[in-house]
C-alpha positions in Angstrom: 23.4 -46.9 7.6 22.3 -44.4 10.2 25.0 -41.7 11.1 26.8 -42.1 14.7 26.0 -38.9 16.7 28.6 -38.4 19.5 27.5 -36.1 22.4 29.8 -34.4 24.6 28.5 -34.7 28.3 25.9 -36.6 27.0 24.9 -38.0 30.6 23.6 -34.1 31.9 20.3 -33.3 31.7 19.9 -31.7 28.6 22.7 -34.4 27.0 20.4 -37.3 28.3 17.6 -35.9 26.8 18.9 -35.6 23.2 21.0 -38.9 23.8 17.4 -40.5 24.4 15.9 -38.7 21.1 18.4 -39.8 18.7 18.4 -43.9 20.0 14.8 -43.8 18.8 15.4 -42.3 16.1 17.6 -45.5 15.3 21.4 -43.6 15.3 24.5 -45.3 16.5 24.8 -42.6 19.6 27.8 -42.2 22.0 27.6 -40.2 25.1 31.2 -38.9 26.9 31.4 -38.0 30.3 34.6 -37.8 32.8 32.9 -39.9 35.6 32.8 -43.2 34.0 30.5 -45.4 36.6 27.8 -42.5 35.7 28.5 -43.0 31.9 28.2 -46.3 31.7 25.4 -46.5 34.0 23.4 -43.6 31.8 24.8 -45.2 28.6 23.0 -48.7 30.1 19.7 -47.2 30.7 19.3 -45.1 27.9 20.4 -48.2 25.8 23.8 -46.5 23.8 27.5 -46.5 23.9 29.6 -45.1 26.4 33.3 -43.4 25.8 35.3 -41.4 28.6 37.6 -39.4 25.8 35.9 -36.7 24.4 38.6 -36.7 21.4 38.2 -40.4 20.7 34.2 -39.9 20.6 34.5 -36.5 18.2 37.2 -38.7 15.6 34.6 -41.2 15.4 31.5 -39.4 14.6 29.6 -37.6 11.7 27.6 -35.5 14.6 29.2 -33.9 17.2 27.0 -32.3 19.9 28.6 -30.1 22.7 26.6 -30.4 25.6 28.4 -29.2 28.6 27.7 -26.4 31.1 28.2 -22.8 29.8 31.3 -21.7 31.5 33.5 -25.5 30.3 31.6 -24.9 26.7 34.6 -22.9 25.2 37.2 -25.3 26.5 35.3 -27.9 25.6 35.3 -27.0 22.1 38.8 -26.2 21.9 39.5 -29.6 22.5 37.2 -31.6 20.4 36.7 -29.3 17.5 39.4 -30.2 16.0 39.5 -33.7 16.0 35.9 -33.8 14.1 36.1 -35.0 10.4 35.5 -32.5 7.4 32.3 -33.7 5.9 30.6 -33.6 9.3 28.6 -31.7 11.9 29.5 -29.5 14.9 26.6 -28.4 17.3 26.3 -27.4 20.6 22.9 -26.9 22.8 24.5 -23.6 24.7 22.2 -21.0 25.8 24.5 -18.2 24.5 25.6 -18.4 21.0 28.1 -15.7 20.0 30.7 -17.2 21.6 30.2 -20.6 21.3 29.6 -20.3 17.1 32.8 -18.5 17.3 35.4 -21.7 19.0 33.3 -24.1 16.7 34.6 -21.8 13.7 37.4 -21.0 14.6 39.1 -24.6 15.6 37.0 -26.5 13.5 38.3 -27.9 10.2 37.4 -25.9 7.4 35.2 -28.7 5.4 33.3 -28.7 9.1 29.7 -27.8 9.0 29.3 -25.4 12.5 25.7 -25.1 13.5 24.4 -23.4 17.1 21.6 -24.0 18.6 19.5 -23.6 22.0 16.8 -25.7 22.5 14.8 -23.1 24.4 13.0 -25.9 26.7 14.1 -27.6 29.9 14.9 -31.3 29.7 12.0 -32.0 31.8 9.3 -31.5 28.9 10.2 -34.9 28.0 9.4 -34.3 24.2 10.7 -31.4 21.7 6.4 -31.4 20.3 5.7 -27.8 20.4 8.9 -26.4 21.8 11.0 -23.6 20.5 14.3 -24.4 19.0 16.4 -21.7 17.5 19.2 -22.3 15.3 22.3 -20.2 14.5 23.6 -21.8 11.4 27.2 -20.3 10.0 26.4 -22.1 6.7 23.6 -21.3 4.8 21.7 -24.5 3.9 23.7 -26.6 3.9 23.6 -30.9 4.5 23.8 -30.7 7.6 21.2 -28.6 8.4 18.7 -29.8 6.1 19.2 -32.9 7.8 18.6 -31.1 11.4 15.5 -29.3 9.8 14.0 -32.2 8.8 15.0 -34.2 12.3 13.1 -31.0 14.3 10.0 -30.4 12.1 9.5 -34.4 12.1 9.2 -34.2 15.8 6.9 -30.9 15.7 9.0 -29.0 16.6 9.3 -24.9 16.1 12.1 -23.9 14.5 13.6 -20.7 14.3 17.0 -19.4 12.4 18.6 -16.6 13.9 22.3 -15.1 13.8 24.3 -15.6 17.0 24.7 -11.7 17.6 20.6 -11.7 17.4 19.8 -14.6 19.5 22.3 -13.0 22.9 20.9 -9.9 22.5 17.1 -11.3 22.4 17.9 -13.8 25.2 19.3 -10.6 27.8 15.0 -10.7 28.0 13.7 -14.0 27.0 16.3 -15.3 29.7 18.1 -12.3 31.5 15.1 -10.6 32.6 12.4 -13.0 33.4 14.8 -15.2 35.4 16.2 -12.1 37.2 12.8 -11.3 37.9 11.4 -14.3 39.2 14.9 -15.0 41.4 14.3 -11.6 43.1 10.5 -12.4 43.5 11.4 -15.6 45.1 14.2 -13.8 47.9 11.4 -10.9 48.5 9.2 -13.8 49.8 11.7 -15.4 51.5 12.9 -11.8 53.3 9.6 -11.2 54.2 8.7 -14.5 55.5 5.7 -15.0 53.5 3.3 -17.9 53.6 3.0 -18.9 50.1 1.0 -21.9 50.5 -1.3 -20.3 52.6 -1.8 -17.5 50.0 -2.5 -19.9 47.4 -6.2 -20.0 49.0 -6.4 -16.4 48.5 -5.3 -16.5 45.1 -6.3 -15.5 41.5 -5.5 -18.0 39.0 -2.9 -15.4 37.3 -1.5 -15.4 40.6 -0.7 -19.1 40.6 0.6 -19.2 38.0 3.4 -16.3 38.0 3.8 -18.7 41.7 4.7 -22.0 39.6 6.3 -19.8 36.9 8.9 -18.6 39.7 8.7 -21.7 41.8 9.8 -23.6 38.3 13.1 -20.8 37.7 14.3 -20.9 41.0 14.4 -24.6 41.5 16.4 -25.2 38.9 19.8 -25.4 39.2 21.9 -22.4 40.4 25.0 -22.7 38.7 23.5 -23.0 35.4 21.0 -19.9 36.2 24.1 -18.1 37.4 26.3 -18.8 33.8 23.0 -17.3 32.1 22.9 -14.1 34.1 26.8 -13.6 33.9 28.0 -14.6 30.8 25.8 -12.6 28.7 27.4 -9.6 28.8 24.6 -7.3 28.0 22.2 -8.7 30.7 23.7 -6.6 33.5 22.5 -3.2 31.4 19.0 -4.7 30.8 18.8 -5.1 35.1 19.9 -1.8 35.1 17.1 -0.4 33.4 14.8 -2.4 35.0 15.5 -1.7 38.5 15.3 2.2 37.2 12.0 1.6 36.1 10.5 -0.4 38.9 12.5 2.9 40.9 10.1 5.5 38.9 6.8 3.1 39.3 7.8 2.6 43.1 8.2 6.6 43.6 5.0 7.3 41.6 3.1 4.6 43.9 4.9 6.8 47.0 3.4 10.3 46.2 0.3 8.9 44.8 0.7 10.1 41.2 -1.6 8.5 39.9 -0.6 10.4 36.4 2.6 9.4 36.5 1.4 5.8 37.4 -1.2 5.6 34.5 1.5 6.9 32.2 4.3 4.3 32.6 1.2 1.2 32.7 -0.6 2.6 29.7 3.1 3.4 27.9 4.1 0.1 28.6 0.8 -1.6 27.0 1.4 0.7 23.8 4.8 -1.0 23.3 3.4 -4.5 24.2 0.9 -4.2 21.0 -0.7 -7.6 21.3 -2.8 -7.1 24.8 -5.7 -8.6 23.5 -3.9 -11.8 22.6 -1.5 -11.9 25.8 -5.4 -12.3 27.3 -6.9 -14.9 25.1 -3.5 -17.0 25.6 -3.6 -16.4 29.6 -7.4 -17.0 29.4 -6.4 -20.2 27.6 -3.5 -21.1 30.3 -6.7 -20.5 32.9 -9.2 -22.3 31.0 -6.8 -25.5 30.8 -6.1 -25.8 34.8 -9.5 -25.1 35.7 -11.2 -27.7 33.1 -8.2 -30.6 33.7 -9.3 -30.5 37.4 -12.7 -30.1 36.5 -12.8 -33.3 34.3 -10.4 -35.3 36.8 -13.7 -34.5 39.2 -16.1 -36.1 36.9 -13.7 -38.8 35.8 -14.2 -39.9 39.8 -15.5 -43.8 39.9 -13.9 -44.0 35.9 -11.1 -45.5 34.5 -8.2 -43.1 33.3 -5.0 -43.2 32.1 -2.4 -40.7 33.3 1.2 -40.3 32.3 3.5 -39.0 34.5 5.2 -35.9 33.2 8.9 -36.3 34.0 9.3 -40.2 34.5 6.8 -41.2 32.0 5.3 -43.6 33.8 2.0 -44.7 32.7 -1.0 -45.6 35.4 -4.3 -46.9 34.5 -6.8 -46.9 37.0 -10.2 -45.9 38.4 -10.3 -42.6 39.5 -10.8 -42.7 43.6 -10.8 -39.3 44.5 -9.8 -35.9 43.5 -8.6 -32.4 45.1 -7.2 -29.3 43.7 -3.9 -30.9 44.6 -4.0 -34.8 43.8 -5.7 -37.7 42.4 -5.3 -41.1 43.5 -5.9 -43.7 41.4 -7.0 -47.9 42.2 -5.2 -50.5 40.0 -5.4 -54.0 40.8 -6.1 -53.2 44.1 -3.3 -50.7 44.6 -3.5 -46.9 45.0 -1.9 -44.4 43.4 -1.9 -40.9 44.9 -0.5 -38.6 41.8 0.4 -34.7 41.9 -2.0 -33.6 39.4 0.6 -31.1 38.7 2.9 -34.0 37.1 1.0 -35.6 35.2 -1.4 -35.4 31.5 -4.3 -37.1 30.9 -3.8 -39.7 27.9 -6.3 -39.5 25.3 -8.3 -42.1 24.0 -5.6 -43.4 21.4 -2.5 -43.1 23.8 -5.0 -44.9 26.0 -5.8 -48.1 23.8 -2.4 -48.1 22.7 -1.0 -48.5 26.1 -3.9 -51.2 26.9 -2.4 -53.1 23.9 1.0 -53.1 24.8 0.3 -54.1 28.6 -2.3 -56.8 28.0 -1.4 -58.0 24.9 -4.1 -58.8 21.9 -6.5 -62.2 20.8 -7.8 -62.8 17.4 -10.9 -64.1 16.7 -13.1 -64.9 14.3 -17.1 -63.9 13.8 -19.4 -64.9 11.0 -22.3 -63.5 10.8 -24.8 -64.1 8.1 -26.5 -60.6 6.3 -28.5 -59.1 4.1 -26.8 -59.0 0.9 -27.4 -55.5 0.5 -25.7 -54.6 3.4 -21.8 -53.0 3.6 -19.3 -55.1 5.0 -17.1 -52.4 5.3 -18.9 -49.6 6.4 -19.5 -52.5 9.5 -16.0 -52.9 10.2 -15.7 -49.2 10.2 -18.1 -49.0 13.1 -17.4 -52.1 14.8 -13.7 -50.9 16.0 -15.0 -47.9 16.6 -17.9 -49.8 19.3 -15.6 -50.7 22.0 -12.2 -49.2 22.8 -11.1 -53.1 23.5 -11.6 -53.6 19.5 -8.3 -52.9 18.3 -8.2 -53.8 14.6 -11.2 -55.4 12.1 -10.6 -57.3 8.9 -12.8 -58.8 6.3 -11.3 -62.4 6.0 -14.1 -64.3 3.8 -17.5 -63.7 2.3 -19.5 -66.9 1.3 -22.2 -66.8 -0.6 -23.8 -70.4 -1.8 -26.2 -73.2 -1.3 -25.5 -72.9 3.0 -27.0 -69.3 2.7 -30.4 -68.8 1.9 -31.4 -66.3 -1.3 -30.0 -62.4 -0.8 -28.4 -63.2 2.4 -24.0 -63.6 2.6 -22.1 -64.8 5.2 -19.4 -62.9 6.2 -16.1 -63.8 8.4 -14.9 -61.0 10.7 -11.4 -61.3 11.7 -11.4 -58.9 14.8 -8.8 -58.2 17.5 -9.2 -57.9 20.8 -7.1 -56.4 23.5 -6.7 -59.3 25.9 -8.2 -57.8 29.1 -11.9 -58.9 29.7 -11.7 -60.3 26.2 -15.4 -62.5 27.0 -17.0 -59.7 28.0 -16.2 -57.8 24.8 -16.6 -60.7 22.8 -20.5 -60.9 24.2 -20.7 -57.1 23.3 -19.5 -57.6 19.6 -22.2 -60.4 19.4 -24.7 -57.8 20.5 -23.5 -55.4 18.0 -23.8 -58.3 14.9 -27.5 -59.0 16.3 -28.9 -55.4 17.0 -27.9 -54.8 13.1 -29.6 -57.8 12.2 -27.0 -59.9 11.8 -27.3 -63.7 12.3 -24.0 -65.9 14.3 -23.3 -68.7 12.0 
């Protein structure tokens, strides 16, 4: 039986997202949440259970998962840690740990296993492939976090342990910094009135990106930005030294010391160590925007299939047209006009397997009479492999007898089709028999 995972506030963003993660995993879920219409409504969609007491929820589960905004996370705790049962898991998603690991010790039974962790994505990613998760067990390998391990690395995850004290202090940069950087870049536009779009076409691609690097902070949600910046009580020092440094580099760029200028940029890259590779990622990061819009262009009067970053939403079509901005795409006689900044490019596979699942799939059935030293295998190999409509290819008979003539064998093909111009495709795999040298029976 698959354990029942309770998450507290489960119907916020980053709740919904794990909420989501474990009901396809196949766990009994429950998500909590003080405004019931919205539970129940969230609990509906995402297809899992809804409970308004966060007590009731923790009594009932073997892992409980605080997800709550930072500044309600230590009452939060207080309240439900200590109605979870020895034997099972505590967790919370928090973006600061010391204090969080802390509660979940402290008011926690003591056979409870207390595990922190910041998933160090936004919800929107809409998968945890790739992404950076950094866990701050207080147990050392122990059930519970084998069983997370395992969970994380089976969904490609990276993983990362660290102790709470380690992970705030890291995170005053990581979050503290960047985000205070990126906030006042964003308000020095906005002071000065300046035309961002319009400098866009004046732009180097570095430059548009650090533009959807800030445009992606500051249109995220304030009050959570805010709980980062002020709860972390060593972020406020970090500022300070920043804004003392940007004071020396402004005063050097004011009397035109160019010494003093060379010396803090040339410093700086000394401490950075890995230039060369901060390059080859960015050049990647470049590489990626320029060739997605690049192969969008050529995709132009071809059919693609495009998933839709944040809803999901899959459209096939045939590409219409293409700008740097958006593509629009003709299904069935519909349009679609798409932000190419939303959405991926399915590959082949995701491609056929969404084919499959919208249309459907035949079966039928080819024989086709060769020589005997041919391999029926090796031919089934290539035959799914001829048209992306082929979805599967199975040797169901070989006959050899007084029907065939001498050192010939008829064999049966069981083949199935996606069901979307399935006579057209069954023409081309007639072709394929017949340009080998096969013979329809």
């Amino acid at each position: 039986m698959k354990e029942k995972i309770a998450i507290i506030g489960g119907y916020g963003g980053m709740g919904r997202f794990f909420a989501r993660l474990f009901a396809k995993e196949g766990f009994d879920v429950i998500i909590t949440g003080s405004d019931q219409t919205k539970g129940k409504a969230t609990a509906k969609e995402l297809g899992v259970s809804y409970e308004r007491d966060n007590k009731k929820a923790a009594e009932d589960a073997d892992v409980v998962i605080i997800s709550v905004p930072i500044d309600a996370t230590i009452q939060v705790i207080k309240e439900v840690a200590p109605r979870v049962r020895e034997g099972s898991l505590l967790m919370d998603v928090t973006s600061l740990k010391e204090n969080p690991c802390k509660a979940m010790l402290e008011y926690s039974k003591e056979g409870v296993e207390v595990i922190g962790t910041h998933p160090v994505f936004s919800h929107r990613v809409g998968d945890i492939e790739g992404q950076v998760f950094i866990l701050t067990p207080l147990k050392k390998e122990g059930k519970w976090l084998k069983w997370l391990k395992k969970l994380l690395k089976k969904h490609k995850a990276r993983v990362y342990e660290s102790t709470p004290r380690e992970h705030d202090e890291i995170m005053t940069v990581v979050q503290g910094l960047t985000h205070f950087i990126y906030i006042s870049i964003g308000k020095t536009l906005q002071e000065i009135d300046f035309d961002i779009k319009k400098s866009r076409q004046f732009s180097s691609p570095i430059y548009e990106l650090m533009l959807d690097m800030m445009g992606r902070t500051i249109g995220q949600n304030p009050g959570l930005y805010a709980s980062i910046q002020m709860q972390n009580p060593k972020t406020t020092q970090i500022h300070n030294k920043f804004l003392e440094v940007a004071g020396k580099l402004s005063k050097a760029i004011e009397n035109k010391d160019r010494e003093e200028f060379g010396e803090i940029m040339s410093s700086a890259a000394r401490h950075f160590d890995d230039v060369e590779q901060a390059m080859g990622r960015s050049d990647k990061a470049i590489s990626s925007l320029v060739s997605e819009l690049s192969y969008l262009k050529k995709s132009v009067g071809k059919e693609l299939c495009l998933k839709h970053i944040y809803s999901e939403q899959i459209h096939l079509g045939i590409v219409k047209s293409v700008n740097p901005e958006k593509v629009v795409l003709k299904d069935s006689g519909r349009e679609y006009t798409l932000n190419i900044s939303n959405i991926r490019i399915l590959g082949d596979a995701e491609k056929i397997e969404y084919k499959k699942n919208k249309y459907g799939t035949v079966k039928r059935d080819f024989s086709i009479i060769l020589d005997e030293r041919v391999n029926e295998e090796f031919l089934s190999t290539l035959l799914i492999n001829f048209d992306e409509l082929i979805y599967g290819v199975e040797i169901k008979d070989i006959y050899r007898g007084s029907q065939i003539e001498e050192n010939k064998k008829s064999v049966c093909f069981g083949v199935e089709i996606i069901n979307s111009e399935t006579k057209k495709t069954e023409k081309k795999i007639n072709i394929f028999f017949s340009d080998l040298g096969g013979k329809l029976r």
